[in-house]
Structure formats: C-alpha cells, structure tokens
Residue, then its C-alpha position, 0 to 999 in steps of 0.5 A: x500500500x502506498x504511504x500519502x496523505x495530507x500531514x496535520x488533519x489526522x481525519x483528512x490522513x485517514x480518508x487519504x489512506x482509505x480512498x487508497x485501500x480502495x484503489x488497491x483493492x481495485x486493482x488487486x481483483x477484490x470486491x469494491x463498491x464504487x459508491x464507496x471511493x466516491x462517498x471518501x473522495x465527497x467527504x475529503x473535498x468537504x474537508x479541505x475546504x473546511x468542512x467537517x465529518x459528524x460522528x455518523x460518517x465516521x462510523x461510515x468510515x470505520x465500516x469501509x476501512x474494515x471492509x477494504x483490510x484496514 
C-alpha cells in the first residue's frame, strides 16, 4: 500500500489512506463498491475546504476501512 496523505488533519490522513485501500483493492481483483471511493473522495473535498465529518460518517468510515483490510 502506498504511504500519502495530507500531514496535520489526522481525519483528512485517514480518508487519504482509505480512498487508497480502495484503489488497491481495485486493482488487486477484490470486491469494491464504487459508491464507496466516491462517498471518501465527497467527504475529503468537504474537508479541505473546511468542512467537517459528524460522528455518523465516521462510523461510515470505520465500516469501509474494515471492509477494504484496514
């Protein structure tokens, strides 16, 4: 897995990293859910441009990160 992400927003990191589990789950032949990448890169352009992510779609988050092996 490739190591990026944006330093200092510990939450933007972890959506970074996720959106590249999804990618490397792509493209190793693994069951992805394209409504998954686009929920992550929604939720990535929300924070930068200053929004933020409620307790809900964290949640949303941690289910997506178990279900790519995170």
């Amino acid at each position: 897995m490739r190591e990026r992400g944006v330093k200092g927003n510990p939450v933007l990191d972890k959506l970074m990293k996720l959106k590249y589990r999804i990618n490397d789950a792509y493209k190793d032949g693994r069951d992805t859910d394209k409504s998954d990448k686009t929920w992550v890169m929604e939720e990535i352009t929300n924070l930068r441009q200053g929004g933020w992510l409620s307790a809900t779609k964290m949640k949303v988050a941690n289910e997506m990160w178990s279900k790519y092996g995170g």
